[in-house]
KEZA-479870 format. One record per residue (C-alpha): x, y, z negated. Coordinates in steps of 0.02 Angstrom, whole numbers, plus 50000, padded with zeros to 5 digits. Example, Ala and Ser with C-alpha at 12.3 -4.5 7.8 and 13.67 -1.06 7.14 Angstrom:
506154977549610 506844994749643 
REM end
This chain:
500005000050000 500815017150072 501465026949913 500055041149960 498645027749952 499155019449803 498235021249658 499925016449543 500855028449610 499705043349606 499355038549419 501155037849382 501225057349468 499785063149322 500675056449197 502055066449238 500985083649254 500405078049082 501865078549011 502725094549094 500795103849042 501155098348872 502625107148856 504125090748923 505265092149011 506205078649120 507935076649144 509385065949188 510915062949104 512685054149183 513455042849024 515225039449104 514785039249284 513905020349256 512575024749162 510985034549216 509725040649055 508225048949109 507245057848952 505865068748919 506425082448820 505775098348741 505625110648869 505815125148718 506655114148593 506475122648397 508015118648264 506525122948142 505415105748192 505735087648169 506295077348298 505455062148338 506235049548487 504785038148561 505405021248632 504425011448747 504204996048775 504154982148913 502824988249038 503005004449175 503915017049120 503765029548951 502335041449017 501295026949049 501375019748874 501615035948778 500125046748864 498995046748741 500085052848584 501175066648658 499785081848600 499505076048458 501075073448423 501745091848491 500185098548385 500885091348213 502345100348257 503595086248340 505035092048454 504715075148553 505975064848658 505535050548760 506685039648859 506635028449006 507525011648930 508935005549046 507824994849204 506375003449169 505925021649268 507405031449301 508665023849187 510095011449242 511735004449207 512974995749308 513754990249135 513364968849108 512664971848943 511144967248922 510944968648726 509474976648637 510864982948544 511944990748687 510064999248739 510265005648565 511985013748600 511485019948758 510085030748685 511125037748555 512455041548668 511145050048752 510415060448604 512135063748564 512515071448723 511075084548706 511495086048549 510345079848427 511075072448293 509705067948162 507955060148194 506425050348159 506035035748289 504395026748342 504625010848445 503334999348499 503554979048550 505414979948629 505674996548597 505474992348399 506864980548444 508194992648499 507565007448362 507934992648255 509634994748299 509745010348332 509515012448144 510644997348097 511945006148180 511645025748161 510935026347977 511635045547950 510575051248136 509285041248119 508115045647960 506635035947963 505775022948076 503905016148153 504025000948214 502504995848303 502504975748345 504214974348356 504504955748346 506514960048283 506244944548139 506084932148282 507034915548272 507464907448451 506594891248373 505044899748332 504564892948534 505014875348496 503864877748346 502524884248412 502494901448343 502114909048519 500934907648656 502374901548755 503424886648746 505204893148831 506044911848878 505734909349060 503754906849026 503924921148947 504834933149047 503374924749212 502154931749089 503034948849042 503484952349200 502214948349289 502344944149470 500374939849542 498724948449482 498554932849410 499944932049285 499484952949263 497764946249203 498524932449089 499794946049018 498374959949005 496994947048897 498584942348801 498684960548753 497104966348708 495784960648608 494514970348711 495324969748899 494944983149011 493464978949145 493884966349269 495044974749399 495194968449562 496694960949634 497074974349763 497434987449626 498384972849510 499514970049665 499784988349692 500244990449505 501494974949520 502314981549691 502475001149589 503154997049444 503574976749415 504814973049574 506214983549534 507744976949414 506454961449421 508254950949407 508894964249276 507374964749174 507374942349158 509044945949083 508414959348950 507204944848870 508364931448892 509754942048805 508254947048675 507904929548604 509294915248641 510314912248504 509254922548394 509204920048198 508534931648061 510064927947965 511044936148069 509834952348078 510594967447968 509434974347834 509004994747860 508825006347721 507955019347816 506045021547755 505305011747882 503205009347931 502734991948023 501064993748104 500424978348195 498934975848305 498034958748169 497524948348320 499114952148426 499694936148515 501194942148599 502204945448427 501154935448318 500704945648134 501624933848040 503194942148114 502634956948046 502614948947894 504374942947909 504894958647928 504094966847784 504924952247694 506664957147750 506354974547708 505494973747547 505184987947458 505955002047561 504444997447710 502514997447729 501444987047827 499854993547895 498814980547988 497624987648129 496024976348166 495444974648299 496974975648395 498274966148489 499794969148560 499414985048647 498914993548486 499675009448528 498315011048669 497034999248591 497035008548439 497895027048500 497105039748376 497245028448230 499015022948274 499535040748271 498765046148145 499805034248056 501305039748131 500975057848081 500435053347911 502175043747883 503455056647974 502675070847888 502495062047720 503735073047579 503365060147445 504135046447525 506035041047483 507335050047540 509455048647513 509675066447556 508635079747468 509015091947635 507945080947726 506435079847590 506425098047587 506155099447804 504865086247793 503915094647647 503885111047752 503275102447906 501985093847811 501225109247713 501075116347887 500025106547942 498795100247817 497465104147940 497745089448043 496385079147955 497375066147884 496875067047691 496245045647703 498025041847778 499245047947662 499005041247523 499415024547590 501275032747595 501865032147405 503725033447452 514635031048708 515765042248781 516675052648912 516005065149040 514365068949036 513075077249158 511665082849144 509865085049287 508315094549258 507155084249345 505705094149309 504725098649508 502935096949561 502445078649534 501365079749669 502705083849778 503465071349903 
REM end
């Protein structure tokens, strides 16, 4: 389907007038001449506001998974940034790594490089993976974390055991990545509890050819490198106040993961469990989920190592007391080298 007839494509060009309207700006930045980052950023960035990175997950691209919470998250008063992961949108590397954990370095080398040093992260499903890390490894930039289904707890036996809907990785990665309207279907119902109308195949093809065919070979690598060998032994403990949410019927990342990870955590994390949501919470469930994320970031009572930090959060948050979110907090007791950078902001609509 010609780029000007598909329906995909001309989606993808909203999203992208959404977010420059908002207030975004998108640009492109050369890590060492063999790695591409492409980022929304502030286009009028404030020292005085919190900065809050948003990490996608396996799907599109950010915009199409991060729509729905970018006003309300600019309202709250959020100097947002949100990233293309490596494979997906504009990013790439011609690096071999593969790691959720070398993702993790990438985007801080990227943050780094426009220089934001200290932040609060959201990441949903595989994004919660590499803001995992991201953590693990950066614990003075990174202050305190939402992670939305993020499966990080997950043992490579947990398929021989039945844990999953799926039995092996490459199952999986036929089902994440989808590759027929089909196997779109299966990975959509797998997703939601209540699944979108029934779509016909012509727009599920056009949605595969847009935005599941390229780094296809790339992308089987990412969940390969994501689960063999896996074991929660070997997965660092964070002391960053950290928020799970999970979707309670999610059957991609099964809410005894969630568990898991509350277990490995303990006291310095919450779990709040959404019903009536799956997987896809974070669109199932949008205006609840961030609520909750708006709640938590702006929360002064909850833990902190550095009073500097309580005092910025408790400024933030008497700011903006109007935001309707009296039932929701008190569930809170608490790379290197030469670097370039591209303004990709233009029409979206333009050819």
């Amino acid at each position: 389907m010609a780029a000007c007839l598909s329906f995909t494509a001309t989606r993808d060009r909203c999203n992208h007038l959404y977010f420059s309207v908002a207030g975004l700006r998108s640009i492109t930045v050369n890590l060492s001449g063999d790695t591409i980052v492409r980022c929304w950023v502030p286009s009028r960035p404030s020292p005085a506001k919190p900065k809050l990175l948003l990490i996608h997950g396996f799907g599109a691209n950010a915009t199409w998974q991060w729509t729905p919470h970018i006003r309300p998250l600019l309202r709250a008063g959020f100097d947002l940034y949100v990233p293309d992961l490596l494979f997906f949108g504009g990013s790439f590397t011609s690096l071999p790594a593969r790691s959720d954990s070398f993702q993790a370095e990438t985007l801080m080398s990227f943050m780094e490089s426009i220089g934001v040093e200290r932040f609060g992260l959201v990441g949903v499903s595989y994004g919660g993976f590499v803001g995992y890390w991201m953590a693990a490894m950066y614990p003075e930039a990174v202050e305190r974390l939402v992670l939305c289904c993020a499966g990080v707890c997950l043992e490579e036996r947990d398929l021989e055991d039945g844990l999953f809907v799926v039995r092996d990785v490459n199952e999986a990665a036929s089902i994440l990545l989808p590759q027929t309207p089909d196997r779109l279907r299966r990975l959509v119902s797998l997703s939601f509890v209540k699944p979108p109308p029934a779509i016909p195949s012509l727009f599920l093809a056009d949605y595969i050819h847009v935005m599941c065919t390229d780094y296809l070979q790339e992308k089987t690598e990412l969940i390969h490198e994501l689960i063999k060998h896996r074991r929660l032994s070997d997965l660092p403990k964070i002391n960053q106040p950290t928020l799970i949410v999970w979707g309670e019927q999610d059957q991609i990342f099964p809410l005894e993961l969630g568990y898991r990870l509350k277990r490995h955590l303990d006291e310095n994390s919450q779990l709040v469990i959404i019903k009536e949501a799956g997987h896809a919470v974070n669109l199932e469930k949008a205006r609840e989920f961030y609520k909750h994320i708006i709640a938590f970031m702006l929360d002064s009572s909850s833990k902190s190592k550095s009073k500097s930090k309580a005092t910025m959060w408790h400024r933030i948050s008497s700011s903006f007391r109007s935001l309707s979110m009296k039932n929701f907090a008190p569930n809170y007791p608490l790379l290197s080298g030469e670097k370039t950078t591209k303004d990709d902001s233009v029409n979206p609509f333009s050819s």
